[in-house]
N, C-alpha and C positions, 0 to 999 in steps of 0.2 A: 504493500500500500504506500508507494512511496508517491502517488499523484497527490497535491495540494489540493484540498477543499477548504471554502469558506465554516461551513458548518456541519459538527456531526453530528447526528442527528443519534442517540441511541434509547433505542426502543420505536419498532413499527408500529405502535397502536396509535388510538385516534387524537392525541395533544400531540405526537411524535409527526402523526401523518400531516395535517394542519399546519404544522409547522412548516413541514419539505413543502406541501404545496406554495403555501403562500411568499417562502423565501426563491424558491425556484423562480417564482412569475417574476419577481423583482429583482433577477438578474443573478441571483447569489450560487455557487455550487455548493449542494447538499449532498452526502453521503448517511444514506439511513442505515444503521446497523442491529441485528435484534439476536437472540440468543438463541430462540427458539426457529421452529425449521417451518414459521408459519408468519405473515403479517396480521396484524388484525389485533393483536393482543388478545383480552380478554374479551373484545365482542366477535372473535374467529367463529366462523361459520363454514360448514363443511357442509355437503351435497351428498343423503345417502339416501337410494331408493325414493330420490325425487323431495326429499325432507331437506330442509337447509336448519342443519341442529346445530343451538348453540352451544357450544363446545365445553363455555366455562359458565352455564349457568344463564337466567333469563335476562334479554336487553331489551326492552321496548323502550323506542326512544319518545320523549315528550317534554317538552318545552311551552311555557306562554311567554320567550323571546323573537319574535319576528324576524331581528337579523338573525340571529342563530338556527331557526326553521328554514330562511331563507337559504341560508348558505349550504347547510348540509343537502337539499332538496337541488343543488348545485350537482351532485353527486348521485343521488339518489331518484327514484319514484316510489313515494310511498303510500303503501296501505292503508284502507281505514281500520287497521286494526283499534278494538278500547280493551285496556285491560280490566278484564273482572274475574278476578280470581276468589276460589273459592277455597274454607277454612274446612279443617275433618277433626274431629273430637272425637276419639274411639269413630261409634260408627253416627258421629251425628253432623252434618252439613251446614254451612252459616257464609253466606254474601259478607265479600270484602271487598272495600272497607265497612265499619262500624255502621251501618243504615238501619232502616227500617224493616229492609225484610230481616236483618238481625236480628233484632228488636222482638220483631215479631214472632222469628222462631224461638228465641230464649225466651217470652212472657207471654204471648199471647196476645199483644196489646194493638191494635189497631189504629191509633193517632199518634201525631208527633208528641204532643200534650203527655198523653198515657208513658209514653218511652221518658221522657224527660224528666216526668215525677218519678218513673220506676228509677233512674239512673241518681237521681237526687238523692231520693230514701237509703241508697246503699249507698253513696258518699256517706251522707251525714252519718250512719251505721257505723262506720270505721273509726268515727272519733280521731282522726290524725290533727293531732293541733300543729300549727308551726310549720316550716319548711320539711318536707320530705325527709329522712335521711338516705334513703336507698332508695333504688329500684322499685321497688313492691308498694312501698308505699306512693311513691310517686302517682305510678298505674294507679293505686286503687282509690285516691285522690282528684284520680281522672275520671274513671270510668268504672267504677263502684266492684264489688266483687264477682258478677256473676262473670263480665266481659272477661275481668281482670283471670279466673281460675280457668275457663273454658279455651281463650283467644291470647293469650298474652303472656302467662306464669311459663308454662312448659317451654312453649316456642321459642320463646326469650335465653331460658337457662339452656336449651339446646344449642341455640345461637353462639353464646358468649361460653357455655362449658363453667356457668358458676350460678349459684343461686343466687333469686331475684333478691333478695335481703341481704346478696355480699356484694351488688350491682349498685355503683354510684346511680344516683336521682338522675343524673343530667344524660344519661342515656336515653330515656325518654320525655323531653317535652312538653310532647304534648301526643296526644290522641286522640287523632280527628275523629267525630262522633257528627254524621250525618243523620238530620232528619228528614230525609227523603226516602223515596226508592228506587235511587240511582246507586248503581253497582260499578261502575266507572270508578279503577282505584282512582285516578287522578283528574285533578283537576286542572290542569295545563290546558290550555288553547288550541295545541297540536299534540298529535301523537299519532301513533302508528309505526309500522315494520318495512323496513327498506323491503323493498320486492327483489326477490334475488339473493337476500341475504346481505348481513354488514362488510363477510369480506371482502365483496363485489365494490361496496364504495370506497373502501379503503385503497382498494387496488385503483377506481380511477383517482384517489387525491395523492396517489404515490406514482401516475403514471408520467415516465419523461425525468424519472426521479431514480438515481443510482443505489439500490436496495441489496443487501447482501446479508442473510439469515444463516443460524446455524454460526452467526461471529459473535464472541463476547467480549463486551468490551473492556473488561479487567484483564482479561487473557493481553488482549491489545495493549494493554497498557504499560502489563508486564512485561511484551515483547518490544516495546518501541527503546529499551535502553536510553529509558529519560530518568531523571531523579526526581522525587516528588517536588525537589525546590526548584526547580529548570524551567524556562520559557519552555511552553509546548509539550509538558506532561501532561496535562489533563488532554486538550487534544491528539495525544500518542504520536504529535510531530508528521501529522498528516491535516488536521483541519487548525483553524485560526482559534476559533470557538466550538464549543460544545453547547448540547442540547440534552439536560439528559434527565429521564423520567425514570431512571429505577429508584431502589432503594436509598435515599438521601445517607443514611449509615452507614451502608455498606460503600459508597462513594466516597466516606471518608475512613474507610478500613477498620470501623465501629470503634474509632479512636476514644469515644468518648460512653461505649456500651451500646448493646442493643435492643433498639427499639422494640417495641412486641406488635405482633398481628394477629391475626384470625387468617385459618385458612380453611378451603374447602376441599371433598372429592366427589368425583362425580363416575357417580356410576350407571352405564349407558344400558339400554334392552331393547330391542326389535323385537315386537312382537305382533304375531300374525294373525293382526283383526283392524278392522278400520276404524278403532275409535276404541279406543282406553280409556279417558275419564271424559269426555265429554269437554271440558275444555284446555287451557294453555298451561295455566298455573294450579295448584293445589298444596295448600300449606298443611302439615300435620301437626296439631298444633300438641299433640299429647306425647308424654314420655314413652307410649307405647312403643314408637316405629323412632329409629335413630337418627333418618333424616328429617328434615326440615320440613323439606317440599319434592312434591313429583313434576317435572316436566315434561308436557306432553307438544314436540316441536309444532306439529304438523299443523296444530290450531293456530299459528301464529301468522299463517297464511293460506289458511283456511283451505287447507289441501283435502283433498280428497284421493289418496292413495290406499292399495288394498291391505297395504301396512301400516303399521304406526312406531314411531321411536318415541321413549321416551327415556329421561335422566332424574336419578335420585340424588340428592343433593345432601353430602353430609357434612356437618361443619367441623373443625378438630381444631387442637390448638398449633401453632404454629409453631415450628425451630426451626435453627439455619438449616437453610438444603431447601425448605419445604416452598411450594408456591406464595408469595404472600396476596391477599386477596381484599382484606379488609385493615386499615389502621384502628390498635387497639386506645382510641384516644381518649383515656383517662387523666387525671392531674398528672400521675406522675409521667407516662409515655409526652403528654403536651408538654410538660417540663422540660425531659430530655430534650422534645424537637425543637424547642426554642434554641438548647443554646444548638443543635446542630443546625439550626439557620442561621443563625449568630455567623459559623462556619462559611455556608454557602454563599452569603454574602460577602467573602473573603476572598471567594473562590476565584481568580479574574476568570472571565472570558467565559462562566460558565452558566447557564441559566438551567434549575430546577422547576421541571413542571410535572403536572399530573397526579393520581391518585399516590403513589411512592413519593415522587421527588417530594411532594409540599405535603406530606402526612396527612392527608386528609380528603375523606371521601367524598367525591363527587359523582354526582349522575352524567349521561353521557353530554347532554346540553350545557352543564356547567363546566364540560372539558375543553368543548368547541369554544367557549366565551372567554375560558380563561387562556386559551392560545390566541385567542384575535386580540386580547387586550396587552398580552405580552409582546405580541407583535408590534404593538407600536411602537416600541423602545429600540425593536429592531431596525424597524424600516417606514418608510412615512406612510402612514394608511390614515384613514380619516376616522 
């Protein structure tokens, strides 16, 4: 690799891919480099028996950004996909998010009025004075105990791999609680599923773009015979600047300890009937079954093959080696990442973006926003 590029781009997914497009168009040479033997990152999308399955678990994208709908629909044509996934309690069924026909199946109750007084009476039941301390109370300060034990207790501790009462408050917020009977998880302005699948638009926002998979860039790093204190170490003595979305830690050889994640597995099944659960999503929300949720692809583009694939989703906890998937953002992990931003911003010539680089989880519409706003530092965009 001894041809000079302006920027190297490491990691192909979608703040990575955004990136090489938009520096490309403004004249810049980009070399994208990924580890993996695939672009797309975590919204990788593979083509089987006519099913485009996502690879690492469900993406529907949805935004109420206009430039951001705008730009990726650049790329893409998409579906009217809504998501409306539904909840399994042992063997009992419940619309999500939190609505009415929840409502309705947990009490019986028929008006928003009826649900609102029922949701009230079991707040007030809980007696929680004062701010939260945990998790559990949080939930049940929200949304009283029936939602709290049936839709929220298990799933949660499955999640995180700890109990809701050793679960900081500020994991959850809040808990949206609709009075309608609208099953639309979200409330966004746009949504839906690229037709074709996400790798399809990854590959046109990387096209005309110098892509090389299967390359790691610490390997690189270690092979360019530069010293950490040297002009053109972090570029490995091939690009001016760097771009780089993995692990911010591990970018700085976890000089300062390791951060913690959440990570998932996913286990795939073809099975030979046209229709498995009836929809996209399906969360298990009880300790019974180990995974989370079942994904069933084919509803996400509402296929109609004489097959079905679908993926169980199980969450574990993370060590070095493992995928990382989710940042474990507590006091003390935000502690850590402050000072290793403190770091990055030290770093010359190198920009951290994306769910790794900046510790902190984003949906896909807040990946695309937060590379066009970084971009402006790059290059003149309006």
């Amino acid at each position: 690799m001894a041809e000079k590029y302006d920027y190297l781009i490491v990691g192909a997914g979608l703040y990575g891919a955004v990136m090489a497009r938009e520096l490309t168009d403004a004249g810049r040479r980009c070399l994208v480099i990924d580890k993996r033997n695939h672009i797309a990152g975590n919204i990788y999308t593979k083509n089987e028996d006519g099913i485009n399955v996502h690879e690492y678990g469900a993406h529907i994208f949805h935004t109420s950004d206009k430039r951001v709908w705008d730009y990726i629909n650049r790329f893409a044509e998409f579906n009217n996909f809504v998501n409306s996934p539904v909840a399994r309690f042992h063997n009992e069924l419940y619309n999500l998010p939190f609505n009415m026909n929840t409502f309705s199946k947990l009490w019986g109750v028929v008006t928003p009025a009826q649900a609102r007084a029922k949701i009230d009476e079991q707040i007030a039941a809980e007696k929680i004075e004062g701010e939260p301390k945990n998790l559990e109370e949080q939930a049940l300060k929200l949304v009283g105990r029936d939602v709290y034990e049936k839709l929220v207790k298990e799933y949660t501790e499955k999640q995180w791999g700890r109990d809701c009462s050793e679960l900081p408050a500020f994991i959850i917020r809040r808990l949206p609680l609709r009075f309608t009977f609208d099953n639309n998880y979200f409330n966004d302005k746009y949504q839906g599923i690229p037709v074709g699948g996400y790798t399809t638009v990854v590959e046109r926002m990387l096209d005309g773009v110098e892509t090389r998979l299967n390359t790691d860039y610490f390997e690189l790093r270690r092979a360019s015979g530069i010293a950490g204190n040297e002009t053109g170490y972090y570029g490995c003595g091939i690009a001016d600047k760097v771009i780089f979305t993995g692990m911010v830690d591990e970018f700085f050889d976890y000089r300062l300890g390791h951060l913690e994640y959440r990570s998932l597995e996913f286990k795939k099944e073809r099975i030979e009937e046209e229709n498995y659960q009836g929809v996209a999503v399906v969360n298990y929300t009880s300790h019974d079954e180990k995974f989370t949720r079942i994904i069933e692809h084919k509803h996400f583009e509402f296929g109609k093959q004489p097959v079905t694939i679908i993926t169980r989703e199980y969450p574990k906890e993370w060590k070095p080696g493992d995928e990382p998937y989710y940042p474990l953002n507590n006091e003390k992990n935000n502690a850590l990442y402050a000072e290793y931003a403190s770091l990055a911003s030290e770093a010359e010539g190198v920009l951290f973006g994306g769910r790794l680089g900046q510790y902190k989880y984003y949906d896909m519409d807040k990946v695309i926003a937060a590379a066009l706003a970084d971009l402006k530092n790059l290059i003149n965009t309006p």
